[in-house]
Residue, then its C-alpha position, 0 to 999 in steps of 0.5 A: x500500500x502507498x500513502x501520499x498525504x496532500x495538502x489542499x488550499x481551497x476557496x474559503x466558501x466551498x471548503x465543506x463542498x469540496x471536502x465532501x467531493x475529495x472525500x468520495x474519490x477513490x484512493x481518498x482514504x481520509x479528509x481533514x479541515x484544519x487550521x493553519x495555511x492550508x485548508x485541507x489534509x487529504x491521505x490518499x492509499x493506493x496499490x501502486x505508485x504510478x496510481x497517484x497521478x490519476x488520484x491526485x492530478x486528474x481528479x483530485x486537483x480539479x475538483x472545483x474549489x481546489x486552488x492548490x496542492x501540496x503532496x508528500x509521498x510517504x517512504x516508511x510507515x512507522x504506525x502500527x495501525x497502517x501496519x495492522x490494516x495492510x496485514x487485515x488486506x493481505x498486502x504486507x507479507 
């Protein structure tokens, strides 16, 4: 499983719609409205890394409302609820 995490500004008045939108696309495992300089903290999981382009920049970045975006690709996961979770899917050994 790869994780990228992704940074949303959005306009300010559509934030819950596009949160909601984000939300729905597959590969969005969790969306989070926070504070700070940016509006959204979006994870993304897919199966293979080449899946992020269709994730993040085909469809995730131009949901209406999106103004920008930041992602950082993850390289090691250190939690052991990632780990528990890719165990239950059967993805790691």
């Amino acid at each position: 499983m790869q994780t990228a995490i992704v940074h949303v500004d959005t306009d300010p008045a559509r934030i819950p719609e596009v949160a909601s939108e984000i939300a729905g696309l597959d590969g969005v495992s969790e969306v989070y409205s926070v504070t700070g300089k940016m509006d959204l903290v979006v994870v993304v999981r897919v199966r293979e890394h080449q899946e992020f382009a269709s994730v993040i920049a085909d469809r995730l970045s131009k949901v209406p409302g999106v103004l920008r975006t930041e992602t950082f690709i993850a390289f090691r996961t250190y939690s052991d609820v990632d780990l528990a979770q890719a165990f239950d899917l059967g993805l790691a050994d």
